[in-house]
N, C-alpha and C positions, 0 to 999 in steps of 0.2 A: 483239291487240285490234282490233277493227272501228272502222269509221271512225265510222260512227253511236256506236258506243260512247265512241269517245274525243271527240265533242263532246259528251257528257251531260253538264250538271257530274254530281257523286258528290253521293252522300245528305248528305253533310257541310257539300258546301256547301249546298246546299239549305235545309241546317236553319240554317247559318248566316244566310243572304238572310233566311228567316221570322222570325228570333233582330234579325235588324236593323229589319224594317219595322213586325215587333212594337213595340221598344224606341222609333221612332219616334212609332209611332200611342200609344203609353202617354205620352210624352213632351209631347202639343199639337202635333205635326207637327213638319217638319225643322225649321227656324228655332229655334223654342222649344226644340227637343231640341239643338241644336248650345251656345244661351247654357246649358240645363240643364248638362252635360258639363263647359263652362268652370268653372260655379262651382261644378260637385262638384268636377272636379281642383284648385281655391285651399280648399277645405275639409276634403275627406278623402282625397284621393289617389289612389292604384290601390286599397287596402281599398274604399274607395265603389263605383270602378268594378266591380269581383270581385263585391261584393254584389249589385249591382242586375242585375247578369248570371245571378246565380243566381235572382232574382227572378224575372225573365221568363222562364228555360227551366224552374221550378217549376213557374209561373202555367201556361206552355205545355203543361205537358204535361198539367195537369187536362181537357184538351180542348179543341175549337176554341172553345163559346160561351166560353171565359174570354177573349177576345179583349175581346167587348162587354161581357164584364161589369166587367173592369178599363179600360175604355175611359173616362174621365166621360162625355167625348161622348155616345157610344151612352147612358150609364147616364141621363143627363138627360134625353135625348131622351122613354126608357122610360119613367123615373120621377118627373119633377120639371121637367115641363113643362104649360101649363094650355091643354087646349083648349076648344072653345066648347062641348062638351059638357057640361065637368066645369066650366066657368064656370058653366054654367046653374045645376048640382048646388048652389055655392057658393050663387048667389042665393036657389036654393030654400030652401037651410037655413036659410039667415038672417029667413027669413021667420015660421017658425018658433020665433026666440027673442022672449025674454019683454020685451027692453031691447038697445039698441044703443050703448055705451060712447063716445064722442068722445075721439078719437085726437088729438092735436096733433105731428106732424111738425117738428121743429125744423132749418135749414137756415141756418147762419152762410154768409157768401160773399162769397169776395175775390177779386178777377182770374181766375179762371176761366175755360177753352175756353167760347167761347160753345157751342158743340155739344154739349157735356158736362153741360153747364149746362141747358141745355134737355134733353136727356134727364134729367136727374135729376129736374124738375117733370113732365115728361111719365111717367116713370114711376108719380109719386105720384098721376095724373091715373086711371090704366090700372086704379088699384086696383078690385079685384070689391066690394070693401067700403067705401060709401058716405058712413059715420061718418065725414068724417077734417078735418082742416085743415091747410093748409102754411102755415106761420108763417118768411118769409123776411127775414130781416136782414146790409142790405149792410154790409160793413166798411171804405164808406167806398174802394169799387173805383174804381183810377186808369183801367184798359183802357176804353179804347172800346166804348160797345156794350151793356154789363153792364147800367147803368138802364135802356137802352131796351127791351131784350129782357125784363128784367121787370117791367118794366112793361106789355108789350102783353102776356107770360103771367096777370099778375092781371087785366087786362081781360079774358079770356077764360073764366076760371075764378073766379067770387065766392069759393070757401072756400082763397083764398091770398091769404093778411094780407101784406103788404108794409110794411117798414121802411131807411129809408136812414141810415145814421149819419153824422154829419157830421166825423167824425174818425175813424178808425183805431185802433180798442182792441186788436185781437187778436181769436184765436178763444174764448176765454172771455167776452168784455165782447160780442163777437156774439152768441153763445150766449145770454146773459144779457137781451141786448135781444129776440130771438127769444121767451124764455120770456115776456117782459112781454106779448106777443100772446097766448099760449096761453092757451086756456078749455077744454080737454077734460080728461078724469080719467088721461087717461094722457099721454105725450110721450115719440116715437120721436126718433130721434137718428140724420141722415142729412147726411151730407158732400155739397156741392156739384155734386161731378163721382162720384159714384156711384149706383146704383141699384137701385131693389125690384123684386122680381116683383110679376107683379100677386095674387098671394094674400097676400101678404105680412102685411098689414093684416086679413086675415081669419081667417087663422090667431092673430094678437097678439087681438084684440077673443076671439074664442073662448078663448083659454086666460085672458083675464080674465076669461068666465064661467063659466069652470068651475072657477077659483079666487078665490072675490068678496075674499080677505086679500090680493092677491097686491101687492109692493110692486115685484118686478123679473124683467124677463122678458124672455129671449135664447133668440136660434136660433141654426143652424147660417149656415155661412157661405163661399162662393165669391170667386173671382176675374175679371173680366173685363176684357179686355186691348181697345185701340183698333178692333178689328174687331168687337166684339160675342162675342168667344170665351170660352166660361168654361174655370177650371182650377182645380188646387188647391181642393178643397173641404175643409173642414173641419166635420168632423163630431162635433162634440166630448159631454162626460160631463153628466149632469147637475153640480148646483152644486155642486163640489168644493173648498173652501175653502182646502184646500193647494197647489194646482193653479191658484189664484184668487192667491194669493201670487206664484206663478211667473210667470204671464202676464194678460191680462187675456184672459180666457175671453170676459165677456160681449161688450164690444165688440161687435160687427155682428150681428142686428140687437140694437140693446137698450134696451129698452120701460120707463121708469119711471114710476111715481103721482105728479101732478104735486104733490098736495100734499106728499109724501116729500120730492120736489128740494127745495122751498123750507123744508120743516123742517130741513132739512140745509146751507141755506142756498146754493144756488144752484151756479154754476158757480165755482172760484175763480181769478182773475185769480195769475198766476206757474208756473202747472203749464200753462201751454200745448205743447202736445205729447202730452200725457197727459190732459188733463181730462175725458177722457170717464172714464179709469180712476181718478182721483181722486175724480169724483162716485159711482160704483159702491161705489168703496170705503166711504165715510163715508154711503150709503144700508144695503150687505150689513148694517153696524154695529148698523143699526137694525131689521134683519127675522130673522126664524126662519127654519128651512129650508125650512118647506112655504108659503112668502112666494114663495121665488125660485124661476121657472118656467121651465123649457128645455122647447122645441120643438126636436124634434130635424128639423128642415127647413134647408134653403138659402131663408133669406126676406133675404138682402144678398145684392148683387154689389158689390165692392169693386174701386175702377177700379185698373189695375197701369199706373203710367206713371213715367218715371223720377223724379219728383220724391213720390213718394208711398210711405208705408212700407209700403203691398202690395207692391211691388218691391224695395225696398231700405231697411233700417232705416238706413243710413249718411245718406239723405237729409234727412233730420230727429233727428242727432245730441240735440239738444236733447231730443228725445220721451222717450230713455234716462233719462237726471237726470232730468228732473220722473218720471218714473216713481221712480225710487227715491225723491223727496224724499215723493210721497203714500205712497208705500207704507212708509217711515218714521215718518210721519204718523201712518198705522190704527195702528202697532206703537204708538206713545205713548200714540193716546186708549186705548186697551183696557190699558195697563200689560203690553203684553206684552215679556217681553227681548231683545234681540235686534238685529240686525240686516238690510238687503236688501241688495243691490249689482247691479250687471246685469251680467251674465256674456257679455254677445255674443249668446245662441239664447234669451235669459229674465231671469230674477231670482233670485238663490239668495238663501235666508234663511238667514242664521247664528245659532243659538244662539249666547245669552248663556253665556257657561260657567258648569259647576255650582260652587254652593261648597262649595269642599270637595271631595275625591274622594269620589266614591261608592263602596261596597262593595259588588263585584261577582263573585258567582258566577257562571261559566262551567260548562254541564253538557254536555258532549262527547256524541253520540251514534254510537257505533261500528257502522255496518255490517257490514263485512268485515273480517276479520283481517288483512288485504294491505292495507287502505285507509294502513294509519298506527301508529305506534308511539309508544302514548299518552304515554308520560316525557318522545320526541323531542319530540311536537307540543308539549307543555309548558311544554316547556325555549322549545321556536322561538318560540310568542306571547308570552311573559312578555319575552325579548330584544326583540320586535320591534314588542313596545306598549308607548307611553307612557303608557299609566294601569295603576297599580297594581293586578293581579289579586287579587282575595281567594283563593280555592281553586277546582279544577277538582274538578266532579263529573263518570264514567264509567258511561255508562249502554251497558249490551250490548245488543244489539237481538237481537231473536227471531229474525233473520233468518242469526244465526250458527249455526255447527252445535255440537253438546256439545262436540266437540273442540276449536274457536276460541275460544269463549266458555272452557273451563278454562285455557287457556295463555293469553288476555290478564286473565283473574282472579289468575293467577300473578305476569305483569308486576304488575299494579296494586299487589297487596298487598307483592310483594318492595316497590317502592318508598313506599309505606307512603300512597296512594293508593287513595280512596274509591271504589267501583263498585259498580252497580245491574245486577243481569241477573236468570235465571232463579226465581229464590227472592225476588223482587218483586216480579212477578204475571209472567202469559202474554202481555200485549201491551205495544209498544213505549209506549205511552198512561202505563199504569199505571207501570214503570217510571221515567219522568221525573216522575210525579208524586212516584214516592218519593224522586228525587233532589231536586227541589225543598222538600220538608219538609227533606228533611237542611239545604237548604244555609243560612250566613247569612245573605248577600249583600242590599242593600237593593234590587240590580236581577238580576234573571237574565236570559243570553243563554245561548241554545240555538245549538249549533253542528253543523255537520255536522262527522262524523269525517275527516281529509283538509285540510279548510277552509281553505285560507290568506289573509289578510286581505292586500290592497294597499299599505297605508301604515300607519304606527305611529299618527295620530288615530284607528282604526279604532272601536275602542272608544268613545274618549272621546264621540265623534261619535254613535253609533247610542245611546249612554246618554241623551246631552242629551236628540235627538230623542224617546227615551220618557218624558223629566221633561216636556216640552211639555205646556202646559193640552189636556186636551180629548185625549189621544193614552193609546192604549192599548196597542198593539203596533206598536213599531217597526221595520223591515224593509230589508236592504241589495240593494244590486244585486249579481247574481250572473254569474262568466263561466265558459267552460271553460277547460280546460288549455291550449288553442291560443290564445283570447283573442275567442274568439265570447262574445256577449252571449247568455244563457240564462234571464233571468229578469228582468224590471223590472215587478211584480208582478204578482199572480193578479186572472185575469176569471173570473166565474161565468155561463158558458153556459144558454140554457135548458135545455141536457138535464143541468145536476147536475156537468157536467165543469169543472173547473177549468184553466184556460189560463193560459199565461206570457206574459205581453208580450211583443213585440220580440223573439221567441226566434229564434234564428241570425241577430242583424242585425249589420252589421260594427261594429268596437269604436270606427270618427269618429264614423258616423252620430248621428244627435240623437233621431232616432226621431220619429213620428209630429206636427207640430207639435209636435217639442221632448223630447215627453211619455219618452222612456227617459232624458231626462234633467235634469227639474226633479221637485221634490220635490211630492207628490199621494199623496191616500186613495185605498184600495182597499179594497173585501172582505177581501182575506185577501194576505199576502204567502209567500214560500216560508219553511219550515221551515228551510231550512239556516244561516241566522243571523237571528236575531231578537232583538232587548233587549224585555222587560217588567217592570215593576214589582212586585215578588214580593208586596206588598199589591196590587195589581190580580189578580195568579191566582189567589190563596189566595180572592178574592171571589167567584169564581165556580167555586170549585172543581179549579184548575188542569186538565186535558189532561183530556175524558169518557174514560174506562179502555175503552171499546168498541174503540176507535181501531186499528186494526194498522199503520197507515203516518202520517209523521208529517205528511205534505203535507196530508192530512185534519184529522189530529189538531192543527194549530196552525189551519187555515184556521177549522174549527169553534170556535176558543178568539176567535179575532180577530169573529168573527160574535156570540159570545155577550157577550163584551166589548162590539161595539159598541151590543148591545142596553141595555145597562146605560148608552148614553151617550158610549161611547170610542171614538173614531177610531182605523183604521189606517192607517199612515203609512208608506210606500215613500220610502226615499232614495236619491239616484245619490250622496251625499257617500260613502257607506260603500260599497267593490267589494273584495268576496272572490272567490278564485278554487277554484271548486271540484276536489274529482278526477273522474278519469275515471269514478269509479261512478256519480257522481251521475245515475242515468240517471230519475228523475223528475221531470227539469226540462225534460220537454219542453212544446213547444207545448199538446198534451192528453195529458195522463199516464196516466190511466184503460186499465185493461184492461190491463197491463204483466204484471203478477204476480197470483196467486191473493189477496192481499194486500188487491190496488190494486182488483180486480174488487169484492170483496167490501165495502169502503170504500166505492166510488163506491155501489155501491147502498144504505149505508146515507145516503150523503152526500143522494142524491135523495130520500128518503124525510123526511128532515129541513129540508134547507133547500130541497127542491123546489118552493118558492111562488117564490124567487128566480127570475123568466121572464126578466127583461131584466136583466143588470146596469148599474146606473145607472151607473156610471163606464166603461162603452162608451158605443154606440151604435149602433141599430138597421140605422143606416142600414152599418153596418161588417158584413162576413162573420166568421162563426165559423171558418172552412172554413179561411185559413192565418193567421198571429200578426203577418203583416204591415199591419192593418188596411185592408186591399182593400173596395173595396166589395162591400156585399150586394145580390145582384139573383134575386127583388124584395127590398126591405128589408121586415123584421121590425116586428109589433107596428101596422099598419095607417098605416104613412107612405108608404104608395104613394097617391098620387091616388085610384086606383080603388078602393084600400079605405078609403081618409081620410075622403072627403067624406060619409063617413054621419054622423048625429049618435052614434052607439053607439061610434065609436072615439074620442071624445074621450081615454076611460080611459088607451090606451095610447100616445095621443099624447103627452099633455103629461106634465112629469118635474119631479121634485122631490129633492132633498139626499136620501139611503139611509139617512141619521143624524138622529135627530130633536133633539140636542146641538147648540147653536151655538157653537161655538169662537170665532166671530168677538164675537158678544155682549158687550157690558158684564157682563149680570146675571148670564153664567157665569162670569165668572173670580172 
């Protein structure tokens, strides 16, 4: 070996160094990236670490721009920053409308960084959009400093109302005194020590003109840390009402009709910690879906400092309970069953349990003759579930050959076991529909052949979920045989393809804010285990018989259901573990089989109006299931394609369901 040569490092390392500085620059630089590591290793271990390793030499190897495009940095820089160009742009447009909305800014405020403090009025200052008022109410601040400082901010600025309280209420009875200022038709909701961009306000007043019903309105949402750094963006669904259960989605920014607030009666004094998601709650109550309006933009920067629960939910313990006591609360006023609890990463909702067992048919769908041995699998679920099976229906898949399909026709009938195959029609579609006329069952679940279910509630669980008001097809989380996560439900892509969440994410991770593991609608969940209501399929005709694959043939049944009004509903309660066949459950399944080809093109020709699914986000790439960003992002949330007045259409986003589950007058 040459001397030059043995001072080279080797390609390995090489790739290793770029595998590190990568993980850093993804990370917010070393510091950030060192406390990130800590609190992956107290939360998920070496899995977390394995994971996010494969992440970055994934990302890497799509190319070098995937550096900047998973960068936020870079990506804001790109996308989601306003210069004096496209400032002008703003002004222009606004010149142009017919009416300009009064915004009222609400700002409770107690002991507070004087710095922080003043950035947060300086930012509401910066706004492009001129309509606005800051309505600020002290609580009553012991710190030095706090009156004087704003008081020389409202000498300087007429449209910031100033209020000092002369006792210490809390941040509800602040809130509350704040609102008493407010005179505009709408009222933004902004913490002390955090900050807007300056579009912020331009974008909110625009999506109330282009919705004149609109009762509540949320964007997307960042983090900024003591240097001015953002991170952590959150790019979240339109209004998702199960997913609304689980966390408080709208939170930052989030835009209410002032006269709403006060029908609903104001802030309530005892949810401090939570009262922003209190008042959200008992407004949703009272709106429809095409009320509640996501901008899918970064219009909050949420300050991250140790005493605030951008950084740390531990730091406001108290935040957790009032969250459960309101969201206990919505369950009452609507009469719905049930219960919340807060889980550590959210809120899980528990069905009420059914009364009574349900009578429940099980229709098995056998791929391959090697997947499973229909008497065993039988024998194993009925042992290993706590809810009374009614009878298994066996449905052969076309994808058997004449030789598999006679010899597990054989098992079936020796054991005196019902089975659907060739002599039921030609596609997998048709046959399940014939199983489902046979069977009793007041609920059907579809299973894949293989299937094995986590825990004995499995059943019980994914049943309730489908009695839920407002719920049509209910849907389990899916892993592999190693214990990789492969499915926390289906996105519908602009091009017709149908995607799995979270697919290959490790089995701690939480997934995306949370989201692979609180309960939330989708489009369509996977075929491999599903509960529905056997009077809900029979409504619509159970599985269109065109269908040759069932990933198609339920996602189309869940679309056509929701058209009727029903939600479908993804749960992390229920995790079945699939077999090694299930080879459609990847990220995009499309194009696999002759099968799968032939589906997807009828899939696009059907439901190809679907451009954006609303429970993503533009701002998110199609490209891997990790929800990475898109650059540029989709549907004209780029600056330079934003600021025209023609993209309003695909800016602003509405409920995908025109059914309010939440509503009084629907239950």
């Amino acid at each position: 070996m040459s001397a030059n040569k043995s001072r080279s490092p080797s390609g390995s390392s090489w790739r290793r160094l770029s595998e590190i500085k990568r993980a850093i620059q993804l990370g917010g630089g070393f510091r950030r990236t060192l406390w990130l590591l800590s609190h992956l290793w107290i939360t998920e271990g070496w899995q977390g670490y394995a994971w996010r390793i494969r992440l970055v030499r994934n990302s890497a190897a799509t190319g070098p721009q995937s550096t900047s495009i998973n960068d936020y940095r870079s990506w804001y820089h790109r996308h989601d920053s306003l210069d004096p160009l496209q400032r002008r742009a703003l002004v222009s447009d606004m010149q142009t409308w017919s009416r300009r909305p009064l915004i009222s800014v609400l700002m409770p405020v107690f002991n507070p960084r004087l710095e922080w403090l003043e950035q947060a009025v300086q930012s509401v200052r910066a706004q492009a959009y001129p309509d606005w008022e800051l309505c600020i109410a002290d609580d009553a601040s012991t710190h030095a400093g706090v009156r004087t400082l704003l008081q020389s901010l409202a000498r300087q600025e007429p449209r910031i109302k100033l209020a000092f309280r002369e006792k210490n209420g809390h941040i509800c009875a602040a809130s509350n005194t704040a609102l008493e200022m407010a005179g505009g038709e709408f009222v933004a909701l902004l913490d002390h020590d955090d900050l807007l961009p300056p579009q912020a306000l331009y974008w909110v007043a625009r999506a109330a003109l282009a919705h004149p019903n609109a009762g509540l309105i949320y964007s997307d949402e960042d983090k900024i840390d003591e240097k001015g750094r953002r991170s952590a963006p959150y790019f979240k669904p339109a209004f998702n009402y199960d997913l609304f259960l689980s966390q408080n989605m709208v939170s930052h920014l989030g835009v209410f009709r002032r006269a709403l607030v006060e029908t609903v009666g104001r802030f309530r004094e005892g949810l401090e910690g939570s009262q922003d998601y209190d008042l959200a709650l008992r407004c949703v109550e009272q709106l429809r879906a095409e009320q509640i309006v996501h901008i899918p933009r970064v219009l909050y920067h949420w300050r991250l400092h140790g005493n605030s629960t951008a950084q740390n939910m531990a730091a406001k313990p108290y935040a957790a309970a009032a969250g459960e006591l309101a969201l206990n609360a919505h369950l009452a006023r609507l009469s719905q069953k049930g219960a919340i609890r807060y889980a550590g990463y959210g809120y899980q909702y528990l069905p009420a349990p059914m009364e009574g067992p349900q009578r429940i048919s099980i229709l098995v769908y056998l791929r391959t003759e090697a997947a499973v041995h229909p008497v065993s699998m039988a024998a194993h679920l009925r042992e290993a579930t706590d809810h009374p099976i009614l009878e298994f229906l066996w449905v052969l898949c076309p994808s058997l050959t004449v030789t598999e399909e006679s010899r597990l026709a054989a098992q079936l009938s020796a054991s005196g076991n019902r089975y659907f195959g060739s002599r039921h029609g030609l596609t997998i579609a048709s046959r399940v529909n014939a199983a489902a006329q046979s069977a009793a069952g007041e609920q059907l679940v579809l299973l894949l052949g293989g299937a094995q279910p986590r825990h004995p509630e499995w059943l019980a669980q994914l049943a309730t979920h489908a009695m839920r008001a407002g719920v049509g097809v209910a849907g389990a989380r899916l892993w592999d045989h190693n214990g990789t996560l492969i499915q926390a439900g289906l996105f519908v892509n602009g091009a017709g393809a149908l995607a799995s969440g979270h697919y290959g994410q490790a089995p701690q991770y939480k997934g995306y804010f949370g989201r692979s593991a609180l309960n939330q609608s989708f489009h369509a969940v996977s075929a491999a285990c599903i509960a529905v209501r056997h009077s809900l399929f029979d409504s619509v005709g159970g599985l269109a018989p065109g269908w040759k694959t069932m990933r198609y043939a339920v996602a189309d049944l869940c679309l056509r259901l929701s058209a009727q009004g029903h939600r479908t509903l993804w749960t992390p309660d229920v995790n079945v573990k699939l077999p090694r066949s299930a080879h459609d459950e990847r990220w995009h399944a499309g194009g696999q089989v002759p099968e799968a080809i032939e589906d997807a093109g009828l899939w696009s020709r059907q439901w190809g109006r679907i451009t954006e699914d609303a429970h993503y986000n533009p701002n998110l790439s199609w490209e891997r299931p990790h929800f990475e960003l898109a650059s540029p992002p989709r549907g004209g949330t780029d600056h330079a394609a934003g600021t025209a007045p023609d993209g309003v259409a695909c800016v602003f986003r509405t409920a995908p369901y025109a059914a309010t589950p939440w509503a009084k007058a629907s239950l």
